[in-house]
N, C-alpha and C positions, 0 to 999 in steps of 0.2 A: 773646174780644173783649168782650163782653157784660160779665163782671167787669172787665174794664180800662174800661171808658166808666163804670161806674157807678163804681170809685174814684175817676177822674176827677173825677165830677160832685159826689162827698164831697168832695173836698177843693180842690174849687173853683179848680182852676189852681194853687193854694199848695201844696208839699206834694210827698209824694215817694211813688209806685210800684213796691213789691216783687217781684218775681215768681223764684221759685224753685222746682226741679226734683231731684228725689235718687229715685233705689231703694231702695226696702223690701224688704228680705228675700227678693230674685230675685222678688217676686211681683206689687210692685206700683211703680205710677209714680207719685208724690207729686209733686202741682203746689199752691203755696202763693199765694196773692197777698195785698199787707198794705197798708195804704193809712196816713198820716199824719192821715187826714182828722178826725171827731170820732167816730168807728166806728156801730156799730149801733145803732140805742133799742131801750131793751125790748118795746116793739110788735114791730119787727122782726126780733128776735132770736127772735122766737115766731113771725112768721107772713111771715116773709120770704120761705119756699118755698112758699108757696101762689100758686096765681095770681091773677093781678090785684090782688094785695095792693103798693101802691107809698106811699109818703112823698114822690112829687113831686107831689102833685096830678093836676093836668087833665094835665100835661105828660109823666106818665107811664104806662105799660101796665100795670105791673106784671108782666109775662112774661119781662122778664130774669134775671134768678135761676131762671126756674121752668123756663128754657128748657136752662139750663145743667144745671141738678136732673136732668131727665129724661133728659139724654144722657147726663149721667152715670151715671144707674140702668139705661137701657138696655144702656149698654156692659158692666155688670156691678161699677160701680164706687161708690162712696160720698162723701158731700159731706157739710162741715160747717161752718157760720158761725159767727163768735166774735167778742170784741173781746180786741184788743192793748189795753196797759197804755197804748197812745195809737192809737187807728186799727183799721181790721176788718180783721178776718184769715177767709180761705175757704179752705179746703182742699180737696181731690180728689185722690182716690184711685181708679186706672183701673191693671187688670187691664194687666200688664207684657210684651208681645209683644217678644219680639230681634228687628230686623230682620234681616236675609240679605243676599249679595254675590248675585246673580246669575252665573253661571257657563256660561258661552254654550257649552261643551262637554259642559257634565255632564250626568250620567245621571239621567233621571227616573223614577220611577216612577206609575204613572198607574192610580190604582184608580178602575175605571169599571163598573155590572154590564152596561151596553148596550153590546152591540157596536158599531150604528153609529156611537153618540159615540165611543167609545172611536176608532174608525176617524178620525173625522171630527178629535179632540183630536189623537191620536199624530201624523196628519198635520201640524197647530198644530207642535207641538214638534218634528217633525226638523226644520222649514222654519225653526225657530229655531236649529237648530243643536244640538238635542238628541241626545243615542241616549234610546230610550225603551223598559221593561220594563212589561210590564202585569197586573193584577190585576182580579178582579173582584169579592172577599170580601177581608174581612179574615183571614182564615185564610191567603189566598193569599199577602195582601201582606206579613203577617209572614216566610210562609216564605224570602219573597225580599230583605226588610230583611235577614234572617240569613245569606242567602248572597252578599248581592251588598254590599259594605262601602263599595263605588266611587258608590250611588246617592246623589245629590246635594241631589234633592227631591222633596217625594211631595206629587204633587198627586192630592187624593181627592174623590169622591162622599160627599155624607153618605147617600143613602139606596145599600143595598150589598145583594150575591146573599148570603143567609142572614139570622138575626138580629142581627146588629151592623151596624153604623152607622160612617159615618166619624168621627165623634167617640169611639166609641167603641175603634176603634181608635188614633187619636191618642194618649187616656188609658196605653191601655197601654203605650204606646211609650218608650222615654229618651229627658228632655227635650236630656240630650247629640246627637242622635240627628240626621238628615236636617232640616231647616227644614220645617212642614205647612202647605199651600195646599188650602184648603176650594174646593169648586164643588156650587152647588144652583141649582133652580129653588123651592124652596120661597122663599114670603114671607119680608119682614125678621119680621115680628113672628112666625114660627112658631117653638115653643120649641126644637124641633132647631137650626137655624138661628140662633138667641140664646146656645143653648148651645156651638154652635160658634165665634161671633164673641169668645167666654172666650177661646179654643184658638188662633186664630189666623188670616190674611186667610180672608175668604170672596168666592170670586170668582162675581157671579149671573149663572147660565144665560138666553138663551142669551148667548154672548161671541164676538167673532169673534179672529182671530189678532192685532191691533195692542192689542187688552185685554186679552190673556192676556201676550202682551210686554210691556206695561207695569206689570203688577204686576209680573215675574217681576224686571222691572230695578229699579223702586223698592223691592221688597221689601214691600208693604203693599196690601191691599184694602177692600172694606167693609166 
């Protein structure tokens, strides 16, 4: 929204608004927006992504672009301002997640190394209509991706009974493979937690049952 108000305010009401979406390479999500307007100065082109850096005057913050910058780096992603042969061109580039169909009968598997969560989540999921198989290592949960072909989705713990992690299992896995749903109580900013929101939703502890339903049906988390 932030890049759409300010091509706006380039092009001054006159003018026309690009906005374009394609996949790269299974990896990434390419969002373009292009503006008619008079594009960037070279002031701007230098120091656009700084904060507080603005060309409106008093009227402006300068945090719009730096606001965009930061979510985008946060997410794992990359941004980069240019001028068109007429008007400014932004790009973003943000790490590529497939959504999922939700699937009100299928089987989950649920790597947890706490029991009482584990208790406490399993119960979440029948009452959604799950069957649910459970793990507490990654050691575990692979042995059960390999035998049970019918599991649907693996919702996992990032911190896990042994040394691996749930991201760490993730990586191993085929991205052909079950849809991954992260759950932590770790902060947004702790790098486990960063490194998993690369890999796919992260759902934050605690959550009751109408938040675990609602990611599982939209397919997407924080």
């Amino acid at each position: 929204m932030n890049l759409i108000l300010n091509a706006h305010d380039a092009i001054e009401s006159e003018g026309h608004i690009t906005v374009t979406v394609q996949e790269v390479k299974t990896t990434w999500i390419e969002f373009i927006v292009t503006d008619t307007g008079p594009g960037f100065s070279k002031e701007a082109l230098d120091q656009g992504l700084d904060p507080f850096f603005t060309t409106k005057g008093v009227e402006g913050t300068g945090l719009g672009l730096t606001m965009v910058y930061d979510m985008v780096k946060i997410s794992g992603g990359e941004m980069a301002i240019r001028n068109n042969y007429a008007g400014a061109r932004v790009v973003l580039r943000l790490p590529l997640r497939k959504g999922f169909l939700h699937q009100a009968c299928g089987m989950v598997l649920l790597v947890e190394d706490n029991p009482d969560l584990r208790d406490t989540i399993r119960a979440m999921l029948t009452h959604l209509g799950h069957s649910v198989v459970e793990a507490a290592s990654a050691t575990e949960a692979r042995q059960l991706i390999a035998g049970l072909p019918e599991i649907a989705l693996i919702l996992c713990d990032l911190k896990l009974e042994g040394n691996e992690t749930g991201v760490d299992l993730a990586q191993t896995l085929d991205k052909a493979g079950p849809p991954f749903v992260f759950m932590t109580s770790l902060p947004k900013p702790d790098e486990l937690h960063q490194n998993a929101l690369r890999l796919g939703p992260v759902l934050p502890k605690p959550f009751n049952q109408d938040e675990l339903k609602d990611l599982l049906q939209n397919g997407y988390g924080e």
